[in-house]
LORORO-212790 format. One line per 8 residues: number of its first residue (from 1); their letters; for each residue x, y, z of N, C-alpha, C, O. Coordinates in Angstrom, 3 decimals. Layout:
REM LORORO-212790
NUM = a = X Y Z X Y Z X Y Z X Y Z; ...
REM end
This chain:
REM LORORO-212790
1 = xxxxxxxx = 77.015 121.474 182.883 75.766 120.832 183.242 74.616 121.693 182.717 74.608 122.912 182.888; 73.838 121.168 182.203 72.675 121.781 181.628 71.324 122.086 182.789 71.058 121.404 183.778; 70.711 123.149 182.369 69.365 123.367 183.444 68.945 122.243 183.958 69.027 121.827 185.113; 68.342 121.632 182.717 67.163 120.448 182.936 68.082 119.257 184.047 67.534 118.573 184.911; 69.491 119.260 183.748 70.053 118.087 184.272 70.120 118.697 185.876 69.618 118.037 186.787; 70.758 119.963 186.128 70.395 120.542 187.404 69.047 120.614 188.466 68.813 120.824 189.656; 68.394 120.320 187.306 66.561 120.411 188.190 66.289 119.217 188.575 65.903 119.113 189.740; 66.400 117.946 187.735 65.820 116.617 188.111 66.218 115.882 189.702 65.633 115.163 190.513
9 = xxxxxxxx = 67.254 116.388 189.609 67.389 115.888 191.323 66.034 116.353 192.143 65.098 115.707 192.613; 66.305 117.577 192.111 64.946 117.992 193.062 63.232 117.780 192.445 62.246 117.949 193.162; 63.186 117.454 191.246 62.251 117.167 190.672 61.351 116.057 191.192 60.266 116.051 191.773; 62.633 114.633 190.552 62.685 113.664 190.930 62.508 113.630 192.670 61.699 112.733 192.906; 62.955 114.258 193.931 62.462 113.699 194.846 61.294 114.498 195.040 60.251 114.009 195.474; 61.397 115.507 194.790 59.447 116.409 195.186 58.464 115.437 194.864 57.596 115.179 195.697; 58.483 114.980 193.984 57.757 114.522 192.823 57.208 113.138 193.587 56.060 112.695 193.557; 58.425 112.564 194.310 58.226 111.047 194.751 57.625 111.048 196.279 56.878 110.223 196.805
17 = xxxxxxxx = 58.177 112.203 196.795 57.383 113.268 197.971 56.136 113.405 197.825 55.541 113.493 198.899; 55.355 113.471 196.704 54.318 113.815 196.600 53.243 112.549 196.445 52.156 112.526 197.023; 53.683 111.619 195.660 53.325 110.337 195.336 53.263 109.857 196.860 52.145 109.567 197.287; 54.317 109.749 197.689 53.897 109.238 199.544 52.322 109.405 200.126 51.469 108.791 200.767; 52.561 110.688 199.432 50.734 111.567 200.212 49.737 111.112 199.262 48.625 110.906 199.750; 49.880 110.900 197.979 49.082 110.372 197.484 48.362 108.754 197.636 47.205 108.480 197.317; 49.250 107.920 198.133 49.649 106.645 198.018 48.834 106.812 199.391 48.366 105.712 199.685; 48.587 107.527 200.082 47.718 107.431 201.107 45.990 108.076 201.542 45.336 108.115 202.585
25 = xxxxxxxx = 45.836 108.359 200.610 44.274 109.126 200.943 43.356 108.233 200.325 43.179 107.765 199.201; 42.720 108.144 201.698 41.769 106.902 202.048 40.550 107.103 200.929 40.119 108.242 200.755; 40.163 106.321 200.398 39.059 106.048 199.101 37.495 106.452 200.011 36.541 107.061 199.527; 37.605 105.895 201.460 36.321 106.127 201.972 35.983 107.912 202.912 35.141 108.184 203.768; 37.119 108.843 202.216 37.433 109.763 202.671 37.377 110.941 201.794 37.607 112.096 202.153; 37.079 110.585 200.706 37.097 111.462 199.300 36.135 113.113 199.776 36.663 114.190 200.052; 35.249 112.924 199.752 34.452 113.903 199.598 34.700 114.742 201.378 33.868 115.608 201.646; 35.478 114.531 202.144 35.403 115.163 203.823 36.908 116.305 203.508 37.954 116.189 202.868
33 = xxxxxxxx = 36.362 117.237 204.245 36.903 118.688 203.890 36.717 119.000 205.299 35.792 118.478 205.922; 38.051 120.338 206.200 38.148 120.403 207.399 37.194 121.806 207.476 37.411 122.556 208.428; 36.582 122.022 206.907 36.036 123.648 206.438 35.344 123.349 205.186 35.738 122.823 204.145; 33.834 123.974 205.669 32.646 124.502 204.200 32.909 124.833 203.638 32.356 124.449 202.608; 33.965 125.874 203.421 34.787 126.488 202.298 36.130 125.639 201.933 36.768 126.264 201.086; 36.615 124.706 202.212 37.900 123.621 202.204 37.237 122.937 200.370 36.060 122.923 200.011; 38.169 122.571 199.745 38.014 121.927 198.995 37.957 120.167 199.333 38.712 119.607 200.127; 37.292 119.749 198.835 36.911 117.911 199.584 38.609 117.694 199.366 39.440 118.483 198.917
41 = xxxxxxxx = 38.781 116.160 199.923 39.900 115.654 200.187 40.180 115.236 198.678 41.226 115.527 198.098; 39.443 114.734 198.275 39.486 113.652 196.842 39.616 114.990 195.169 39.849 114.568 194.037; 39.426 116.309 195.452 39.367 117.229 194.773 40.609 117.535 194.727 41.444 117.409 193.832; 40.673 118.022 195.958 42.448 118.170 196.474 43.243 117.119 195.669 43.725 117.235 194.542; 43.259 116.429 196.221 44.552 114.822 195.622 43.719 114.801 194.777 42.747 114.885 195.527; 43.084 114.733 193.300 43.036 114.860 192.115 44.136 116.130 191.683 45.122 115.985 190.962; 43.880 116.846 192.047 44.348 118.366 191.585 46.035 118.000 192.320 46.933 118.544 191.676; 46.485 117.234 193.452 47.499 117.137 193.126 48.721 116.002 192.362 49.932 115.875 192.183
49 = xxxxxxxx = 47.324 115.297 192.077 47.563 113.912 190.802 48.288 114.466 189.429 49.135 113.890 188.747; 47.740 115.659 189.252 48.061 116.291 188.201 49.411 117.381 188.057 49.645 117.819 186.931; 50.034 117.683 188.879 51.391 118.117 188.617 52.462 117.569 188.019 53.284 118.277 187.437; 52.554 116.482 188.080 53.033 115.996 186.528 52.499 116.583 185.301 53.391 117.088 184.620; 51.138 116.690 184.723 50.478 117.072 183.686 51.039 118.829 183.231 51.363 119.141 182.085; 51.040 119.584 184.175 51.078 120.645 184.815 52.574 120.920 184.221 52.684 121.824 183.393; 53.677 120.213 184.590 54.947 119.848 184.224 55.476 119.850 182.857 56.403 120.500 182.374; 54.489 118.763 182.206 55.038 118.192 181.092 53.974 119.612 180.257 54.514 119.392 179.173
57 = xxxxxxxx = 53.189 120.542 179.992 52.738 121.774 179.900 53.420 122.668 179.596 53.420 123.163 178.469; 54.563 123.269 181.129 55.001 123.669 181.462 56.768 123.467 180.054 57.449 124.019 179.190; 56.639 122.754 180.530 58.074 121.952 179.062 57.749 122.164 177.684 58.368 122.898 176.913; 56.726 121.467 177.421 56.538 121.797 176.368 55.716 122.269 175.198 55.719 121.931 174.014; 54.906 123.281 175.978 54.207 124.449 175.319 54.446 125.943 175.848 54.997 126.188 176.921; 54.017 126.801 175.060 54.436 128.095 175.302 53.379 128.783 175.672 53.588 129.950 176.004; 52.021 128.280 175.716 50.567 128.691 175.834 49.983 127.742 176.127 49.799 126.830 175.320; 49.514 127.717 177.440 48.237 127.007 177.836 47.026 127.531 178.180 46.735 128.074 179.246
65 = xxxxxxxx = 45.879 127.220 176.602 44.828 127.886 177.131 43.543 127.285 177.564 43.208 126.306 176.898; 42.545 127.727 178.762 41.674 127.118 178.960 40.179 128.436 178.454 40.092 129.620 178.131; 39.562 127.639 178.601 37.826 128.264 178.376 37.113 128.180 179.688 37.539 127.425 180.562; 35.598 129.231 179.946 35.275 128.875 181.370 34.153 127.637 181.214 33.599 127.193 182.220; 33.844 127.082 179.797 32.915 125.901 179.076 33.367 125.014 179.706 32.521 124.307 180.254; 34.727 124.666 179.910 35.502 123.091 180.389 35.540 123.517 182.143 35.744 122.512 182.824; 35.397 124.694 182.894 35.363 124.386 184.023 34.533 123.863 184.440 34.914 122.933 185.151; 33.281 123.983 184.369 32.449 122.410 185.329 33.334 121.008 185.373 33.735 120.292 186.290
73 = xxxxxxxx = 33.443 120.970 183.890 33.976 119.580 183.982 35.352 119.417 184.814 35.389 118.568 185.704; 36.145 119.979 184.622 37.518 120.366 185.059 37.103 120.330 186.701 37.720 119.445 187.292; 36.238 121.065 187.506 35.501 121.055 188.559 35.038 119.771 189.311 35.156 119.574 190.520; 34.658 119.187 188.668 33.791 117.772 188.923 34.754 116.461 188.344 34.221 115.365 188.520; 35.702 116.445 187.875 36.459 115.890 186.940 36.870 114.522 188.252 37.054 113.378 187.837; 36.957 114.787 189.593 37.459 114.112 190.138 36.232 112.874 190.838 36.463 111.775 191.342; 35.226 113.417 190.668 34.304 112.661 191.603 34.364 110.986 191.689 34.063 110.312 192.674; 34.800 110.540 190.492 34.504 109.109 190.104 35.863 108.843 190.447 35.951 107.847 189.730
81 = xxxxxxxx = 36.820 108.918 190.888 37.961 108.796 191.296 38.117 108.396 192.535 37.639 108.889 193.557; 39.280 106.848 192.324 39.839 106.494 193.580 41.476 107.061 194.155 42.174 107.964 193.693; 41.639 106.475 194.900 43.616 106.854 195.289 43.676 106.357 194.034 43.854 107.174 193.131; 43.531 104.810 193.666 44.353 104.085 192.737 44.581 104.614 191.249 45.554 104.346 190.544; 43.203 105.631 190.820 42.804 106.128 189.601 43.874 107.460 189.525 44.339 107.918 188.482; 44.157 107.988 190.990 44.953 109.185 191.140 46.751 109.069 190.814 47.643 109.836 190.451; 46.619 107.652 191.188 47.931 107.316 191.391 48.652 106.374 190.056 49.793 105.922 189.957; 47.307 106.288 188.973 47.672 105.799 187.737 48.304 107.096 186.646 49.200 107.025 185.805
89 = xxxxxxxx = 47.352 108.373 187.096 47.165 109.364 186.353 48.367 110.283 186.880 48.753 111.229 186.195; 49.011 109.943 188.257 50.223 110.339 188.573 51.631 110.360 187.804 52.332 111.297 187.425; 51.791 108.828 187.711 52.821 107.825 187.862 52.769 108.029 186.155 53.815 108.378 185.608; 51.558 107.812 185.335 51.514 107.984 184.058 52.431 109.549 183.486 53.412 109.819 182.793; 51.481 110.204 184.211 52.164 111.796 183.683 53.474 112.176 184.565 53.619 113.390 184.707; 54.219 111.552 185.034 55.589 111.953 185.832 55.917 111.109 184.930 54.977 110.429 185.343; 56.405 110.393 183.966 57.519 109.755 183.235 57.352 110.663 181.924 58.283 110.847 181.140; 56.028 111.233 181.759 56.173 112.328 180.408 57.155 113.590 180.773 58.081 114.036 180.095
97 = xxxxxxxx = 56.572 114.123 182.318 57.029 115.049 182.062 58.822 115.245 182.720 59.583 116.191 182.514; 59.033 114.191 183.403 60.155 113.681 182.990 61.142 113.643 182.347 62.278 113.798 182.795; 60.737 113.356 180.805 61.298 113.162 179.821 61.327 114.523 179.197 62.247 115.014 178.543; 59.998 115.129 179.553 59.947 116.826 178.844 61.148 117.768 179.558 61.870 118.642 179.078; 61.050 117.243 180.824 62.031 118.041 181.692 63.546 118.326 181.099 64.199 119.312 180.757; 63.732 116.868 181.176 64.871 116.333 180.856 65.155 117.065 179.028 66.188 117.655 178.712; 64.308 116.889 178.350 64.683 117.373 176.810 64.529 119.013 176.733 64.754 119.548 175.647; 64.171 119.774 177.801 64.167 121.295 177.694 65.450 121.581 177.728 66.209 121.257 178.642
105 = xxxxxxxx = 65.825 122.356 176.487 66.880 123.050 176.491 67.583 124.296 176.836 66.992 125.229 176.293; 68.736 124.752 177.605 68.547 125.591 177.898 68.193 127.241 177.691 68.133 128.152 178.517; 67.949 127.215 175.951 67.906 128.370 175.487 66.067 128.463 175.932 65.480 129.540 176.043; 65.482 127.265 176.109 63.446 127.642 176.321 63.554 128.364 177.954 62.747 129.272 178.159; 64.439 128.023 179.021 64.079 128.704 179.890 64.102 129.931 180.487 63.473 130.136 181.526; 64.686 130.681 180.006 64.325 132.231 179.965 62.934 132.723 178.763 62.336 133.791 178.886; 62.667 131.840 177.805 61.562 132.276 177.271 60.331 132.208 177.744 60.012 131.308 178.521; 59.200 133.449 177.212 58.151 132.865 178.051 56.857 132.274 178.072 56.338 132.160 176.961
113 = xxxxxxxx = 56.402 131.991 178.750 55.156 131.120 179.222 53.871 131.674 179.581 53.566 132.174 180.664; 52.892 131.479 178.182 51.700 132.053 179.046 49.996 131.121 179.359 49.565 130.294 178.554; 49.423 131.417 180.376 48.250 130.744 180.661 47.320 131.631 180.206 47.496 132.846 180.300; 46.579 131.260 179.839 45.114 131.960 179.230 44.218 131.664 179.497 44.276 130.448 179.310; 43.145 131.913 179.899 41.669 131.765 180.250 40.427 132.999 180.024 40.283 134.095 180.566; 39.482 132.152 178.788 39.002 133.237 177.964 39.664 134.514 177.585 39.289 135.679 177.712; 40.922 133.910 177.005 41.536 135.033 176.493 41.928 136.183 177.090 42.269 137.132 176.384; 41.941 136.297 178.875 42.683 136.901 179.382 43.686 136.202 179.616 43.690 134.980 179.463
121 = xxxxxxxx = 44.863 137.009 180.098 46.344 136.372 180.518 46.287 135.927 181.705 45.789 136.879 182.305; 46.503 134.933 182.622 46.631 135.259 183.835 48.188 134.513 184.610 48.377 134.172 185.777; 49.301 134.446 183.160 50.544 134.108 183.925 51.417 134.217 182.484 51.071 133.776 181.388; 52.361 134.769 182.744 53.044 135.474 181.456 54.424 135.799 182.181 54.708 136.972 182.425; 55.087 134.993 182.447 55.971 134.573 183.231 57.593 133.713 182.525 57.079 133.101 181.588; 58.498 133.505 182.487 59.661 132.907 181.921 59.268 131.430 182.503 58.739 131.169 183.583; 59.677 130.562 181.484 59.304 129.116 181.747 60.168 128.610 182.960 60.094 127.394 183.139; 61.103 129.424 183.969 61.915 129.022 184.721 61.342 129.351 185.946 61.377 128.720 187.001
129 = xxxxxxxx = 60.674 130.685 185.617 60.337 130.909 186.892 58.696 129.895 186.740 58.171 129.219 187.625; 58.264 130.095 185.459 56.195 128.876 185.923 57.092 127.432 186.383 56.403 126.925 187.268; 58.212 126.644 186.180 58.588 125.731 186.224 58.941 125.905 187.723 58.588 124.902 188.344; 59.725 127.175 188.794 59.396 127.409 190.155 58.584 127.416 190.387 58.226 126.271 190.664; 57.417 128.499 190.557 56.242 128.865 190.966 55.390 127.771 190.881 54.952 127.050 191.777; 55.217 127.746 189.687 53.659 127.109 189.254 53.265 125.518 189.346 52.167 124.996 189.540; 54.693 124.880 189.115 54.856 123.148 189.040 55.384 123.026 190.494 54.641 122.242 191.084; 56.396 123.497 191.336 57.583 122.968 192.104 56.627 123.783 193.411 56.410 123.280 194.513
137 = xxxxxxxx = 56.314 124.673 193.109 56.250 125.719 194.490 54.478 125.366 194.686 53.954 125.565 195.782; 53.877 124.970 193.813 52.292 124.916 193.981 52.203 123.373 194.340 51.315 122.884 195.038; 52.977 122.862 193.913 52.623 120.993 194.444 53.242 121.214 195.656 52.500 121.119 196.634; 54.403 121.484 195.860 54.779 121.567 197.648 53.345 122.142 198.173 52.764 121.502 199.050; 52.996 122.857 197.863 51.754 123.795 198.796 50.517 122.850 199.266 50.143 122.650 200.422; 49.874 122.215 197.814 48.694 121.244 197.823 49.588 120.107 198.440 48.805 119.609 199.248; 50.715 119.428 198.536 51.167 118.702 199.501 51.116 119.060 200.528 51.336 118.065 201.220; 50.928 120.052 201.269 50.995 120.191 202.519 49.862 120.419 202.877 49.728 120.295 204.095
145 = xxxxxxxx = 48.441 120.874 202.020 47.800 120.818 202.155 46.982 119.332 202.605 46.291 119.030 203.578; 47.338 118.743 201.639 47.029 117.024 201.795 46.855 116.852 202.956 45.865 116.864 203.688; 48.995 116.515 203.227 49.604 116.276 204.428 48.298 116.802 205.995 48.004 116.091 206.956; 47.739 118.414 205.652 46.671 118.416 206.609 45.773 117.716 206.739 45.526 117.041 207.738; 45.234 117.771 205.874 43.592 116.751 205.580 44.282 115.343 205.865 43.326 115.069 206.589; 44.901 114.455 205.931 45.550 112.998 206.520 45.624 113.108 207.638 44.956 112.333 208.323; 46.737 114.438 208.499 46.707 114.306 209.325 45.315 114.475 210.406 45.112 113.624 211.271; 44.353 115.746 210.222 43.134 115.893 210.532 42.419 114.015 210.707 41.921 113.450 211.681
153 = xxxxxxxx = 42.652 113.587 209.451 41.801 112.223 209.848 42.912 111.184 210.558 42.586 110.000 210.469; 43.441 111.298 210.847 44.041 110.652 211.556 45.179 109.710 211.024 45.746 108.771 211.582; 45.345 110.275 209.717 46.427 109.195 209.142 48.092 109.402 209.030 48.406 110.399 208.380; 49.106 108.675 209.522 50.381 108.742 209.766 51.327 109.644 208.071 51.665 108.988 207.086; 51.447 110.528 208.153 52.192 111.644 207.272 53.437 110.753 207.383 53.815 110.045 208.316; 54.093 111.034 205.892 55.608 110.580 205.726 56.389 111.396 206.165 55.977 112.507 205.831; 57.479 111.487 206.846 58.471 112.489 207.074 59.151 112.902 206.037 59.362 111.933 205.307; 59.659 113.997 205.554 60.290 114.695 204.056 61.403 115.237 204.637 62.493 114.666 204.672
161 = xxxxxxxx = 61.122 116.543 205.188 61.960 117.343 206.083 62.636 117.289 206.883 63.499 118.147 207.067; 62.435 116.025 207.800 62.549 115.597 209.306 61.387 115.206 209.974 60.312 115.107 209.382; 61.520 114.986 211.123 59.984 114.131 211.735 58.897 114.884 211.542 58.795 116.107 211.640; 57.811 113.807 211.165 56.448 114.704 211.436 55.820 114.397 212.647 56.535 113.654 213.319; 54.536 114.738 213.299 53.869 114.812 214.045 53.370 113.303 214.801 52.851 112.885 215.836; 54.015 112.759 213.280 53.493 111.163 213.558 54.751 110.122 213.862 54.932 109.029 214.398; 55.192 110.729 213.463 56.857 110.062 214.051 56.888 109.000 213.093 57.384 107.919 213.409; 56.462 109.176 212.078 56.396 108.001 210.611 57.083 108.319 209.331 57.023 107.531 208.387
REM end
């Protein structure tokens, strides 16, 4: 059995785990944050719209670099955004990276992976472990993050683990 074929199980349900929480954050709720320092709700679920993107990255490049020119935009990128816009840009980039998953071979995952920003390093890491950490272990996190901000407003959380709070 090959890596990639070993990972998609858990890929595939994180992934669809994550889409639940998405499939639920209310459009008239975007900009409400539980804390001044909290990132808004609609920032959040943008940013976790994108782990697919993050994924298919992750597969198939060896360098991802950004500039600090594109952070405003990158910053603000979500404002004009509904669930539905989140959940196009989801569903779109989970069948790429998908397929990237699926076509990594196993000689790329011990090689490594680096992020750049203005030309410092800030992840220089084996594509097995950014494919733990960075895709698998950071969307669980902003999922649970979500999962707070829903529950805070009052909205029924999917159970993953076993029951949640909401018995839903």
């Amino acid at each position: 059995m090959s890596i990639a074929e070993a990972l998609l199980p858990e890929f595939d349900t994180e992934f669809a785990d994550t889409r639940k929480f998405l499939a639920l954050v209310p459009n008239d709720k975007l900009t409400w944050k539980p804390h001044e320092k909290s990132m808004e709700l609609g920032k959040l679920a943008w940013h976790l719209s994108d782990f697919s993107g993050w994924g298919t990255d992750a597969f198939k490049k060896d360098v991802l670099e950004y500039k600090s020119e594109n952070a405003t935009n990158m910053a603000n990128e979500w404002k004009d955004k509904t669930r539905e816009k989140m959940l196009e840009r989801f569903d779109t980039n989970f069948k790429i990276a998908r397929e990237s998953l699926w076509s990594t071979s196993d000689e790329k995952w011990p090689q490594r992976w680096r992020m750049v920003w203005d030309g410092r390093v800030f992840i220089d890491e084996t594509r097995m472990n950014v494919y733990r950490k960075w895709v698998m272990s950071h969307m669980v996190h902003h999922r649970a993050q979500l999962g707070l901000y829903l529950h805070l407003n009052e909205i029924a959380i999917p159970e993953l683990y076993g029951p949640s709070a909401n018995g839903k």
